[in-house]
C-alpha positions in Angstrom: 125.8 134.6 63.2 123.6 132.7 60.3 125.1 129.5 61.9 124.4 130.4 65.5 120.8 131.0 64.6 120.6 127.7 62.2 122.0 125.9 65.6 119.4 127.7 67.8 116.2 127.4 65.5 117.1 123.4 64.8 117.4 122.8 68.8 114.4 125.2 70.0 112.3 123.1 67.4 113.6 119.8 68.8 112.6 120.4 72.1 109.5 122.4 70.8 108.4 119.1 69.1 109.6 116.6 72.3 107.4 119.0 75.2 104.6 118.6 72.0 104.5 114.8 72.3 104.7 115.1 76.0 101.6 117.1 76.0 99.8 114.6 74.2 101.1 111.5 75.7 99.8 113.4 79.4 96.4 114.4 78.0 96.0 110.4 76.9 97.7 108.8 79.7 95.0 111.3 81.7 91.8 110.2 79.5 92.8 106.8 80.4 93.6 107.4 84.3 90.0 109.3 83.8 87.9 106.2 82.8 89.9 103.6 84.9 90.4 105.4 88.2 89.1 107.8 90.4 91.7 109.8 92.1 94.6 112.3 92.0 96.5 110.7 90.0 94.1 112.1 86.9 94.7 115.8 88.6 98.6 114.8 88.4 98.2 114.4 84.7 96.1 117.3 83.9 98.9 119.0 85.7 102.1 117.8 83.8 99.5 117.9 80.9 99.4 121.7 81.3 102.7 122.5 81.9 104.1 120.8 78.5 101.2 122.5 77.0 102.7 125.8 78.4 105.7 125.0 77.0 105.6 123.7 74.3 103.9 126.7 72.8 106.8 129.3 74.0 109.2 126.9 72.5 107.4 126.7 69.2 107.4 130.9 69.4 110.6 130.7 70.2 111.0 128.6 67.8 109.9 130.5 65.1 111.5 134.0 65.9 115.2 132.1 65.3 114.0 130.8 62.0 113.3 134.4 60.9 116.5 135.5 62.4 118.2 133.1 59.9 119.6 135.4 56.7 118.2 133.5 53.4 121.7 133.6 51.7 124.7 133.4 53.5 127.0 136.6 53.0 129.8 134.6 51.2 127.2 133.5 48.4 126.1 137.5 48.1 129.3 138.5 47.1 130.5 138.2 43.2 133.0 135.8 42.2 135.4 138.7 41.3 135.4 140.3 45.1 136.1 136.7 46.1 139.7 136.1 45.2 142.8 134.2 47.1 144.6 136.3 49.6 147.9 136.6 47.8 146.0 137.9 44.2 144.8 141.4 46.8 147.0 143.8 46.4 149.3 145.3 49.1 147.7 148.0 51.3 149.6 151.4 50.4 152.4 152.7 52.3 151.4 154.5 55.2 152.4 158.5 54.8 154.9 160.1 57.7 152.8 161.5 60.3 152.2 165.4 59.6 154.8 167.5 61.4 153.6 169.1 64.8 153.8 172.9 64.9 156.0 174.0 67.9 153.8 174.9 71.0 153.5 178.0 71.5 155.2 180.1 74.2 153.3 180.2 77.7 152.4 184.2 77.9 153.2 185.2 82.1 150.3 185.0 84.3 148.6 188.7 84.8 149.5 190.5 87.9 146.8 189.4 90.3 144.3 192.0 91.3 142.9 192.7 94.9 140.1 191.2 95.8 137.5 193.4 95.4 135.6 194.7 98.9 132.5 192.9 99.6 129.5 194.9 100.8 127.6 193.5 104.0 124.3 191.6 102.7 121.1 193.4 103.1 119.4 192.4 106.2 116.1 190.4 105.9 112.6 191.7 106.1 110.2 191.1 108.7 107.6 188.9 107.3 104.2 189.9 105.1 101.6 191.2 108.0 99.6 189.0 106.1 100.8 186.1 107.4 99.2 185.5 111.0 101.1 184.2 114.3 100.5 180.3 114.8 98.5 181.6 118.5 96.3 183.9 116.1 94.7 181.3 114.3 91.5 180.4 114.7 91.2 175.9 115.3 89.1 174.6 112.6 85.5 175.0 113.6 84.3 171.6 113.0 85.9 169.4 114.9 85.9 165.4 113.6 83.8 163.5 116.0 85.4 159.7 116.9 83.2 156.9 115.8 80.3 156.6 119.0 80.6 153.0 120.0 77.6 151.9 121.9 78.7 150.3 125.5 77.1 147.2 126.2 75.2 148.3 129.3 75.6 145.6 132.2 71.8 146.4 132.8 70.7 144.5 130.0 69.1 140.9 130.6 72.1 138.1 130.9 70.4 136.2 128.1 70.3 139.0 125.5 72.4 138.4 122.1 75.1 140.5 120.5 76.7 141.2 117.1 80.5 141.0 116.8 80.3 144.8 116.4 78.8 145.1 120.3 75.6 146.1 119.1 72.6 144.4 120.7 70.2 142.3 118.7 66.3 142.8 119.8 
């Protein structure tokens, strides 16, 4: 994994540093465009200018967060010399014990007689509702009642040169 992330961290800071000198060699190119030229060619640099900007800066992050990633030892070097020995000086692995014996399973006792089903009683029947609760033809309509918007109608009485809002609403 240390590798990986040496790999990773050394690559991220390459192109880190590459969209870096981009960055700069837009903003200059666009100074220069900026004093020579007037046109869109100075917007197209201030453009490409901000985008290597952009990125270099989440590849500089990124960047960084591998670097920490990478261990500061590697685990071979954290180990003592005495753990780290050829393979044929380790010893053999013990001799694996016989499995434990199995105790017989034990007899299947017969199935109990099965009982009659016991006699289900009819369900209560259901109560009429709560008198409180009022028949839908009872009930009173709400006693205010919303008005709709009153839209003034442009009367065709009015003078042919008289001016009007978008709304319909004559201006005097």
């Amino acid at each position: 994994m240390s590798n990986r992330m040496i790999v990773l961290s050394r690559r991220l800071g390459r192109f880190a540093g590459g969209f870096s000198f981009a960055t700069v060699a837009f903003f200059s190119i666009g100074l220069y465009a900026d004093a020579n030229t007037k046109g869109q060619v100075v917007l197209l640099f201030a453009g490409l200018f901000l985008v290597c900007l952009f990125a270099s800066f989440f590849l500089w992050l990124a960047h960084g967060f591998a670097w920490a990633m990478i261990p500061d030892k590697s685990s071979e070097a954290k180990k003592p010399l005495e753990e780290l020995q050829p393979a044929d000086a380790l010893k053999p692995a013990e001799v694996l014990r016989p499995a434990e014996v199995l105790r017989p399973a034990e007899a299947l006792k017969p199935a109990d007689a099965l009982r009659p089903a016991e006699v289900m009683k009819p369900a209560e029947p259901m109560k009429p509702a709560e008198p409180a609760m009022k028949a839908a033809e009872v009930m009173k309509p709400p006693e205010e009642k919303v008005k709709p918007a009153e839209e003034k109608v442009i009367d065709s009485e009015d003078p042919p040169d008289a001016i009007y809002t978008i709304t319909g609403r004559r201006v005097y």
